[in-house]
C-alpha positions in Angstrom: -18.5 157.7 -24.8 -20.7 156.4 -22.1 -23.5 157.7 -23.6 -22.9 156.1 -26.6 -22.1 152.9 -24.2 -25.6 153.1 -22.8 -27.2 153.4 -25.9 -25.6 150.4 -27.3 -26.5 148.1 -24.1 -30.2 149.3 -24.2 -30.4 148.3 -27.9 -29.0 144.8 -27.1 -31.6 144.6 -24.6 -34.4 145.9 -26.8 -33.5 142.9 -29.5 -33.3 140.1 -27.2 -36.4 140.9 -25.5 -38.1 141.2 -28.7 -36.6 138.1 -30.1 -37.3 136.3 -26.9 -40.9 137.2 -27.0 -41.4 135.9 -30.7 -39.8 132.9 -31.1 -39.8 131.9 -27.3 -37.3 130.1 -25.0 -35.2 127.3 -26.4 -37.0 123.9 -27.0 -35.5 120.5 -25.4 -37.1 117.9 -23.2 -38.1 120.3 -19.9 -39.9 122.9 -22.4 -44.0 123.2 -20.7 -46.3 122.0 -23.2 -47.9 125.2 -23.0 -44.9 126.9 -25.0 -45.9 125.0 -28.0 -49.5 126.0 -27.7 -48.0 129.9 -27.7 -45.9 128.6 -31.3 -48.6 127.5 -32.9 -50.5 131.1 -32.1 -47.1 132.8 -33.4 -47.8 130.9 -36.7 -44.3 128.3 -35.8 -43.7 124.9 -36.8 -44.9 122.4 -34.8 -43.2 120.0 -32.7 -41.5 116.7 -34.1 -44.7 114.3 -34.5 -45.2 112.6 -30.9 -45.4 115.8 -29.1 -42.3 117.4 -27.2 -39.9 114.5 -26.0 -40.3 113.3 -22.9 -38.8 114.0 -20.2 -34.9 111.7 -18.9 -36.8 110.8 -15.4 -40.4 109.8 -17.2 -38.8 107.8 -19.5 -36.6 106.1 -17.6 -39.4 104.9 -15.2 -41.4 103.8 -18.4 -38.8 101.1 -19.4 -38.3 100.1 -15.8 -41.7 99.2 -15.5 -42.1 97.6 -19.1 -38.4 95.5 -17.9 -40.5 94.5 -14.9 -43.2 93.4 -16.7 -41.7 91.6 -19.2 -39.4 89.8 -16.6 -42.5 88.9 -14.9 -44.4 87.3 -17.6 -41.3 85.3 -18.1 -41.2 84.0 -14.7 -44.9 83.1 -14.8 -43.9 81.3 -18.4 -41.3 79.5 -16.9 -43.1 78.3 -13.4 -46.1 77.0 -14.9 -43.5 74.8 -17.5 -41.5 73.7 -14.6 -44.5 72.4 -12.4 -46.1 70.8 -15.5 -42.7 69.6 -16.7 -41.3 67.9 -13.5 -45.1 66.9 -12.4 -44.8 69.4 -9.0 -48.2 70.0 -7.5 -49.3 70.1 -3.6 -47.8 67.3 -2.2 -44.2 67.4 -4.5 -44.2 70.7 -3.2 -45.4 70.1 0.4 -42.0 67.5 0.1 -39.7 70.1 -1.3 -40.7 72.7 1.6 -39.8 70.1 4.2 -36.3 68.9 2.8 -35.6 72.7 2.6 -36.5 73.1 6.1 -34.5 69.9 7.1 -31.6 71.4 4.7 -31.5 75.1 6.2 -29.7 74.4 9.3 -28.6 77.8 9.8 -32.0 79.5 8.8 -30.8 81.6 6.1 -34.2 80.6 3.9 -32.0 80.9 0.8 -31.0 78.1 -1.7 -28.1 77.8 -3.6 -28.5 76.1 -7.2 -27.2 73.2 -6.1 -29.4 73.0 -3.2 -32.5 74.3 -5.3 -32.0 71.3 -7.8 -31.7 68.5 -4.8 -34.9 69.9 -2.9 -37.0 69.7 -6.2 -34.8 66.5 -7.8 -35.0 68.1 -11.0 -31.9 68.2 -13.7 -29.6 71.0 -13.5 -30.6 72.1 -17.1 -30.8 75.7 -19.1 -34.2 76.3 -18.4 -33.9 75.3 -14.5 -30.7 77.2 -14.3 -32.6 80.4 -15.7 -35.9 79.8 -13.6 -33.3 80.0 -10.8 -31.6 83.1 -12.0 -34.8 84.7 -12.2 -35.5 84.4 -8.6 -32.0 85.5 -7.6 -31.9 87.5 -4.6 -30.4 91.2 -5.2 -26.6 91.2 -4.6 -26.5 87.3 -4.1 -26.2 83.8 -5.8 -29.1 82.6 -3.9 -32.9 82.3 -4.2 -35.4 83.1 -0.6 -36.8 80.0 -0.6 -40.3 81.1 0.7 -41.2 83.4 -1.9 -40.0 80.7 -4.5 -42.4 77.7 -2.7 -45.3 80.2 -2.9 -44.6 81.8 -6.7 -44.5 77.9 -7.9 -47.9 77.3 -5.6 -49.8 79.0 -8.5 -49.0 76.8 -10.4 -49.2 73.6 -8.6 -53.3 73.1 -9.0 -53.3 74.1 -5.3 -57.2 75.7 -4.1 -57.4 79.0 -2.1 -57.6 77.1 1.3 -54.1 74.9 0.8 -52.4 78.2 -0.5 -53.8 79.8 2.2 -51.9 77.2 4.9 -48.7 76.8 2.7 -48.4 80.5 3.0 -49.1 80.9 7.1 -47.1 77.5 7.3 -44.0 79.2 5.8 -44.4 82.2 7.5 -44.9 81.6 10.6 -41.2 80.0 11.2 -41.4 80.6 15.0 -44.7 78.5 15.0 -46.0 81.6 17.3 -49.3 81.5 15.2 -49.1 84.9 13.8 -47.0 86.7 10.9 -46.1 90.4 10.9 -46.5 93.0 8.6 -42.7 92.5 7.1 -43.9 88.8 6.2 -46.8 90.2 5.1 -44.9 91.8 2.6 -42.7 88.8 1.8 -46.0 86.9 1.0 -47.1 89.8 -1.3 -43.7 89.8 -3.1 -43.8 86.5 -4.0 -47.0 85.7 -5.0 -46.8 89.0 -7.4 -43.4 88.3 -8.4 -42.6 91.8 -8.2 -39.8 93.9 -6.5 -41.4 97.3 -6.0 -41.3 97.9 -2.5 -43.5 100.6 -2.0 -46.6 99.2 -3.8 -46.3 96.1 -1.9 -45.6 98.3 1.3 -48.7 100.3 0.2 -50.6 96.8 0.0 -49.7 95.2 3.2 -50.4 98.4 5.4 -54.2 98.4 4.0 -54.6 94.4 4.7 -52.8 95.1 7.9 -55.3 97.8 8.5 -58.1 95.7 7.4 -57.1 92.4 8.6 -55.3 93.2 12.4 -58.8 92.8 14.5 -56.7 92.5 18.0 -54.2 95.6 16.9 -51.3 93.6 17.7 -49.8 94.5 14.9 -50.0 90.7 13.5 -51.8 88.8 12.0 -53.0 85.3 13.3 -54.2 82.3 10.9 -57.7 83.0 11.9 -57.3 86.5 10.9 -55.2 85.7 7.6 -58.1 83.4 6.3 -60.3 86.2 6.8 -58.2 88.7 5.0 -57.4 86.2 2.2 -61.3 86.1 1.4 -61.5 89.8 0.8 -58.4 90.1 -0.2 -58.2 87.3 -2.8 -56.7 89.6 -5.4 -54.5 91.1 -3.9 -53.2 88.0 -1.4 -53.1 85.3 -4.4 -53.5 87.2 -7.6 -54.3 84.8 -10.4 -51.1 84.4 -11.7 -52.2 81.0 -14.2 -54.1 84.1 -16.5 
């Protein structure tokens, strides 16, 4: 009987690994793309057309970064019609930075809607109310001012040298002359209206690198006009195109 036991298990074997060598492993989303280069030697089918599907992770990180880009080219859309619509360019938004500053008592640097339509006197309409919901600060109700004054400064007919001061202006809150690399990356975030916080980490550290001549580990306004000369598109990307 055991004989006869082993015999049986041995054959099992024997068919499975044959099997398993002809038509392969089973075929989903993780299968190597080499497996369906061994198929087509073995005379199979093909794949559905588009190749083997691809994989959860890949193609969740494909429609993140096509949701990222489409929200940004609506934020550029919107900005340039709100500047050109409520007739904001350097000095309407000079006046809005300094009735924020006058308004932010407790130095939060956020804006409520209420607050974001009384610094720009603009109507509380749809399109203002979704600008502002745009900008919306993760897990809050409120926009960060700063990065809103310098997304709407591309748009504003501003030249490199007034961005350039509006930008170390609003930075440099402690009027100590210099901004850090954590501003740094504030500045980056808003003027690319992007969220990805390790490209624009990536980013800052090679300005920083660049830019930091004293190794202080900030950068002063002498320094930061330097850096936004050969830096220009990566500082103040041309957002208008």
């Amino acid at each position: 009987v055991a004989f006869v036991l082993f015999c049986l298990v041995t054959c099992a074997f024997f068919v499975f690994g044959v099997c398993y060598c002809v038509l392969g492993p089973p075929r989903d989303s993780t299968t190597p793309a080499f497996v369906f280069e061994l198929d087509k030697l073995r005379g199979l089918p093909p794949p559905p057309p588009g190749g083997p599907p691809p994989k959860p992770g890949a193609a969740m990180a494909q429609a993140d970064r096509a949701a990222d880009m489409k929200k940004k080219a609506e934020k550029r859309r919107l900005l340039q019609s709100f500047c050109e619509e409520n007739s904001i360019r350097v000095p309407e938004l000079q006046r809005a930075v300094k009735k924020f500053q006058n308004l932010d008592q407790e130095k939060s640097g956020m804006l409520t809607f209420e607050e974001f339509i009384q610094v720009f006197g603009v109507e509380p309409t749809g399109e203002v109310q979704r600008i502002f919901d745009l900008f919306v600060h993760e897990y809050t109700e409120q926009v960060d001012a700063k990065q809103f004054f310098l997304a709407a400064n591309n748009f504003t007919g501003a030249d490199k040298d007034q961005r350039v001061q509006l930008t170390f202006v609003l930075f440099d809150e402690d009027h100590s002359g210099s901004i850090s690399q954590d501003e740094l990356i504030n500045i980056l975030k808003a003027n690319h209206m992007v969220s990805d916080e390790a490209a624009v980490r990536k980013k800052a550290e090679i300005i920083m690198k660049q830019g930091d001549k004293d190794g202080d580990g900030t950068i002063d306004l002498e320094e930061f006009v330097i850096i936004a000369k050969k830096f220009p598109n990566i500082l103040f990307p041309a957002m208008q195109g």
